[in-house]
Backbone as a chain_set.jsonl record, in Angstrom:
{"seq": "XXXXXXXXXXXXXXXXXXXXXXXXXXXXXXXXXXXXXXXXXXXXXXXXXXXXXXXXXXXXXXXXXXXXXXXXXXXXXXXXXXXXXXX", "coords": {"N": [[-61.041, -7.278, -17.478], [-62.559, -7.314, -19.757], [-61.483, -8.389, -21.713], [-61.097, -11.318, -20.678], [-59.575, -12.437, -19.172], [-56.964, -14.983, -18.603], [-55.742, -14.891, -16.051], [-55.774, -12.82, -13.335], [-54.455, -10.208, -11.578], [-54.452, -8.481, -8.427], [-54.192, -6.279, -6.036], [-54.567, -5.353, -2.786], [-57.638, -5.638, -3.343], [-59.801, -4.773, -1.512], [-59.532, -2.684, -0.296], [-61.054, -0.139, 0.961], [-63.611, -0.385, 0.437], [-67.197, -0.405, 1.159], [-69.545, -2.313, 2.892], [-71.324, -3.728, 1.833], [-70.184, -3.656, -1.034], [-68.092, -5.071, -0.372], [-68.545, -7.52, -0.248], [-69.861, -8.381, -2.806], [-67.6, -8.552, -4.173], [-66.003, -10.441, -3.259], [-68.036, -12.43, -3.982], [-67.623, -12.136, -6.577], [-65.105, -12.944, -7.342], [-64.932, -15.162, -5.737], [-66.26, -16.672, -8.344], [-65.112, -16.355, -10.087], [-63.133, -18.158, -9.357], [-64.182, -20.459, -9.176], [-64.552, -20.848, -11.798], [-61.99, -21.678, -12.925], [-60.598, -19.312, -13.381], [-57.188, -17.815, -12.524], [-56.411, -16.31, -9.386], [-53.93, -13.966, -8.26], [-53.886, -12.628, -5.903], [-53.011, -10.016, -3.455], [-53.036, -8.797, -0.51], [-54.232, -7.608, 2.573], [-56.834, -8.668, 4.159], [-57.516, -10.8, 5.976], [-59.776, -12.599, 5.841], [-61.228, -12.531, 3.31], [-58.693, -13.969, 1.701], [-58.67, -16.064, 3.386], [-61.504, -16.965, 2.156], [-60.924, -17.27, -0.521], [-58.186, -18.346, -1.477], [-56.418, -20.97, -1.931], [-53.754, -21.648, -1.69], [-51.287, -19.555, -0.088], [-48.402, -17.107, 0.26], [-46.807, -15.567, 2.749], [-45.716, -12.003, 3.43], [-42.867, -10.805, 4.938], [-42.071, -7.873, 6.933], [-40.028, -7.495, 6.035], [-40.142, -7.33, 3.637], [-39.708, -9.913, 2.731], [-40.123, -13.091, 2.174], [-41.723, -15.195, 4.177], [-43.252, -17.249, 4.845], [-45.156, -19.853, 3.294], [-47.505, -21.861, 2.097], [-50.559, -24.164, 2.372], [-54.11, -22.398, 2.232], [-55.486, -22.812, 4.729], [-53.314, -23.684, 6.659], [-51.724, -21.727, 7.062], [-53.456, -19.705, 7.609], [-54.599, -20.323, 10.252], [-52.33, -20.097, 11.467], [-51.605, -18.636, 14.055], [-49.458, -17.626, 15.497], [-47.412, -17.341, 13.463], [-48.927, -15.364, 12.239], [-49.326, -12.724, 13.437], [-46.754, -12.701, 14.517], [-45.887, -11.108, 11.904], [-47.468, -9.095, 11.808], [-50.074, -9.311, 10.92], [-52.733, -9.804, 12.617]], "CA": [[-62.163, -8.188, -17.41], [-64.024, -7.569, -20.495], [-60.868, -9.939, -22.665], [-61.997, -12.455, -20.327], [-57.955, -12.874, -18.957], [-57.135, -16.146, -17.614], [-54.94, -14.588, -14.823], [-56.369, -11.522, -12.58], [-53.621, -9.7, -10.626], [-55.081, -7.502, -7.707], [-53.143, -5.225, -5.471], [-55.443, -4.707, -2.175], [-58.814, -5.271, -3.797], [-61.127, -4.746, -0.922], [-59.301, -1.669, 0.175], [-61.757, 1.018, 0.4], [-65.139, -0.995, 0.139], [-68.317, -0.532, 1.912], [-69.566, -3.866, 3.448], [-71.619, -4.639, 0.071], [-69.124, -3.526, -2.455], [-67.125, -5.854, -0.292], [-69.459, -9.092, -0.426], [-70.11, -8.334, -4.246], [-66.347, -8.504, -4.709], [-65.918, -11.998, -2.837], [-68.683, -13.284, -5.036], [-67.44, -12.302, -7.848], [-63.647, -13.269, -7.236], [-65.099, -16.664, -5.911], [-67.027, -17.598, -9.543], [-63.901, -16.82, -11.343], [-61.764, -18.905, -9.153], [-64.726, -22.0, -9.941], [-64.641, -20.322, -13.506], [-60.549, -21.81, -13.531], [-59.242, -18.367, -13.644], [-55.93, -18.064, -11.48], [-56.125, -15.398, -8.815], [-52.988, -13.467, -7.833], [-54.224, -11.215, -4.886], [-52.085, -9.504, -2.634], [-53.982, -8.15, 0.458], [-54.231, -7.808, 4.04], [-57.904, -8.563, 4.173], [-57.635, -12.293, 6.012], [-61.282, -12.726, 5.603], [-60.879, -12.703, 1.669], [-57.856, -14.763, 1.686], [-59.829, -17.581, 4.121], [-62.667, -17.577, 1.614], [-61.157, -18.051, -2.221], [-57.355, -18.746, -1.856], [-56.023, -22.441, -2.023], [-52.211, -21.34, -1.191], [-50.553, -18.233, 0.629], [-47.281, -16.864, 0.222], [-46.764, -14.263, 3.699], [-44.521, -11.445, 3.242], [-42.441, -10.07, 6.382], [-42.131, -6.227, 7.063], [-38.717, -6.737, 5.404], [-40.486, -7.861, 2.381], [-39.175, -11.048, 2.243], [-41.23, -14.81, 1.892], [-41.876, -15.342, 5.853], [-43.782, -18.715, 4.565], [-45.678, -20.106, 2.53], [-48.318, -22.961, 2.604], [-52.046, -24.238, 1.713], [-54.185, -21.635, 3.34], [-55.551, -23.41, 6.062], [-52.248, -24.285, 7.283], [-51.296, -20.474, 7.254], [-54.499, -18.704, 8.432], [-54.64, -21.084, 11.288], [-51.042, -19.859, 12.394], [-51.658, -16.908, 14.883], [-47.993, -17.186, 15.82], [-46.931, -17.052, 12.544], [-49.716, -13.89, 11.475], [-48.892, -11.843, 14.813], [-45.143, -12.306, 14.093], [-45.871, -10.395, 10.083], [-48.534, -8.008, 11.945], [-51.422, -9.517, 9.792], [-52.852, -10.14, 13.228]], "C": [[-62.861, -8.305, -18.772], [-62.879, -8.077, -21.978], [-60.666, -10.743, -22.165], [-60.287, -13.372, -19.877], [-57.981, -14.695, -18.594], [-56.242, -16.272, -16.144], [-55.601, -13.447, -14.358], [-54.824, -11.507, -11.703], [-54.418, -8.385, -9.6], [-54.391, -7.001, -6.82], [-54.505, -4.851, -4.243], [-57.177, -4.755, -2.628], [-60.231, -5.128, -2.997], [-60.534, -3.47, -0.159], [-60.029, -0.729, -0.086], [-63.171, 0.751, 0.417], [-65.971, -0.804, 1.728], [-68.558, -2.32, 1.989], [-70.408, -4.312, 2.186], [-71.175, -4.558, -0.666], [-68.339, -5.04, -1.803], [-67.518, -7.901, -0.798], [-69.859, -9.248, -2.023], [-69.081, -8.816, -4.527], [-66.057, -9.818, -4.346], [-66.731, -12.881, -3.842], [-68.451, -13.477, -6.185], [-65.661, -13.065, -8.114], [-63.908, -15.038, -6.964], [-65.471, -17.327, -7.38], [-66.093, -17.635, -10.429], [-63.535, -17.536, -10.816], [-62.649, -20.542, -9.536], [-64.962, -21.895, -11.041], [-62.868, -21.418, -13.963], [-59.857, -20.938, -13.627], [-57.961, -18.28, -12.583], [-55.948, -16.601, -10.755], [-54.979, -14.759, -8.11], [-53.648, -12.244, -6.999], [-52.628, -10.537, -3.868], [-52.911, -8.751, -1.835], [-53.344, -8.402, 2.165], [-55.455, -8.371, 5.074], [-57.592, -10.518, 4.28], [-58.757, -12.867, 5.726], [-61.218, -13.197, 4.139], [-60.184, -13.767, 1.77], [-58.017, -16.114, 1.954], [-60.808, -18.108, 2.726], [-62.186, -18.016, 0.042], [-59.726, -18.128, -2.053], [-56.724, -20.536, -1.6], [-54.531, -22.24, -1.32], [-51.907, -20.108, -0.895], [-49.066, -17.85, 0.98], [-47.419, -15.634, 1.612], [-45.362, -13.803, 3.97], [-44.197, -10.928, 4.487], [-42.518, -8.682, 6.522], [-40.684, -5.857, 6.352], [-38.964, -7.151, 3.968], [-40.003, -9.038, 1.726], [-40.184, -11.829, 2.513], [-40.614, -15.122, 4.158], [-42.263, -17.017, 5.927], [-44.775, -18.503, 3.611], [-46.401, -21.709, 2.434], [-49.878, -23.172, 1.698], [-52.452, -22.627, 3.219], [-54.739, -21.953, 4.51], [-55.096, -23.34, 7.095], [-52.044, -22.447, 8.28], [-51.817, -19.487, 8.089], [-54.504, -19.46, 9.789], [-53.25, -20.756, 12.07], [-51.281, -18.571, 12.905], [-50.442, -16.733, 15.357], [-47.566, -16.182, 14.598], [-47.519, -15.366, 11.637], [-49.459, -13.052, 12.475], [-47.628, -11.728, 14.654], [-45.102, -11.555, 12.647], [-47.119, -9.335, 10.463], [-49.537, -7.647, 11.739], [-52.484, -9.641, 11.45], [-52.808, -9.391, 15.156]], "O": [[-63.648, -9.227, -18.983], [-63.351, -8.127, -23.114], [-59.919, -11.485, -22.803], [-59.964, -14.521, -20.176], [-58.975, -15.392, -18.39], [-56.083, -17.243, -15.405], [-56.186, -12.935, -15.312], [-54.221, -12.5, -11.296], [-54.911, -7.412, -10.171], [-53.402, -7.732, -6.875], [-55.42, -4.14, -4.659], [-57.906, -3.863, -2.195], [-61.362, -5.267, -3.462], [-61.246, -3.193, 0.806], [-59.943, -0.239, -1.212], [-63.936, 1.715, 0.41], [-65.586, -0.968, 2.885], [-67.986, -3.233, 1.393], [-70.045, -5.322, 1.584], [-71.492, -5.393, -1.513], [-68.045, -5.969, -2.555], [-66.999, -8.88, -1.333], [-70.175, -10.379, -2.39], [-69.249, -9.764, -5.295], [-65.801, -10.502, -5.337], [-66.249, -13.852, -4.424], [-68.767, -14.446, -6.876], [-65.319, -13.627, -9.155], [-63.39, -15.95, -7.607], [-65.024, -18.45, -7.617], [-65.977, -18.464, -11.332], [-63.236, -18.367, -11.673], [-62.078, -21.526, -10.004], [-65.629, -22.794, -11.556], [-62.656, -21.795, -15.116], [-58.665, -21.103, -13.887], [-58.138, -19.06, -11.647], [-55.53, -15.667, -11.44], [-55.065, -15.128, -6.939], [-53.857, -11.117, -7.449], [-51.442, -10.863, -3.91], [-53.611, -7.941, -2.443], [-52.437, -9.065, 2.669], [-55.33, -8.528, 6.289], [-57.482, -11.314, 3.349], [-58.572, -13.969, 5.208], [-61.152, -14.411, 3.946], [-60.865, -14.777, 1.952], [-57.72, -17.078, 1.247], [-60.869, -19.27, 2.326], [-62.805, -18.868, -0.595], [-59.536, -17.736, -3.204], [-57.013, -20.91, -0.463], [-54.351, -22.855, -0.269], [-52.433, -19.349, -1.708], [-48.579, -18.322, 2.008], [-48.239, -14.745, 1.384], [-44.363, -14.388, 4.389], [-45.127, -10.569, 5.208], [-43.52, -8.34, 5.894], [-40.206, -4.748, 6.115], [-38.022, -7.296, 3.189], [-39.888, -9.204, 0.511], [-41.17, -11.359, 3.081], [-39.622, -15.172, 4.884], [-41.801, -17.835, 6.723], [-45.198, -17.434, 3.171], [-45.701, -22.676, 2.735], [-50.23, -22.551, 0.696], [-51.883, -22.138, 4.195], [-54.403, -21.234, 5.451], [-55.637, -23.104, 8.176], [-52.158, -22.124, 9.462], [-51.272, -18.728, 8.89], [-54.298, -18.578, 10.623], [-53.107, -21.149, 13.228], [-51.167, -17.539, 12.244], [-50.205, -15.579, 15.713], [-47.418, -14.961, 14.569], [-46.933, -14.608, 10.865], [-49.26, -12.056, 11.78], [-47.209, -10.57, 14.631], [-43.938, -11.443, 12.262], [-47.716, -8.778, 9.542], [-50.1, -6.574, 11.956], [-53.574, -9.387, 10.937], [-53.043, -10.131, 16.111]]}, "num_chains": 1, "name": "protein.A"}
């Protein structure tokens, strides 16, 4: 953060958070993404995902591409998140 990247990669980033670490972390992940920076998350945390991603790649349990979509499309599939266990 502090050479001001123009990509963030995150691995889980609300794993572990109290409910205001967690709402700090949304706020701040939202102002980069209307900052232009490009967020690469990877999580399980649908909540997050709903609030700052534009597109969603969902991996299977065999680690393969299950789908992939706007997120709308994706979060809105309870077949599709109940069949990958997100759910």
């Amino acid at each position: 953060m502090v050479i001001n990247p123009d990509v963030l990669l995150l691995d889980e980033p609300t794993n572990g958070l109290d409910p205001r670490s967690r709402k700090w972390l949304y706020k701040m992940l939202s102002d980069l993404k209307n900052e232009g920076k490009t967020l690469v998350i990877s999580t399980h945390d649908l909540d997050l995902a709903r609030s700052i991603s534009d597109r969603i790649v969902v991996m299977n349990e065999s680690h393969s591409i299950e789908s992939l979509g706007k997120s709308n499309e994706i979060l809105d599939n309870s077949i599709l998140l109940e069949n990958v266990n997100l759910i």
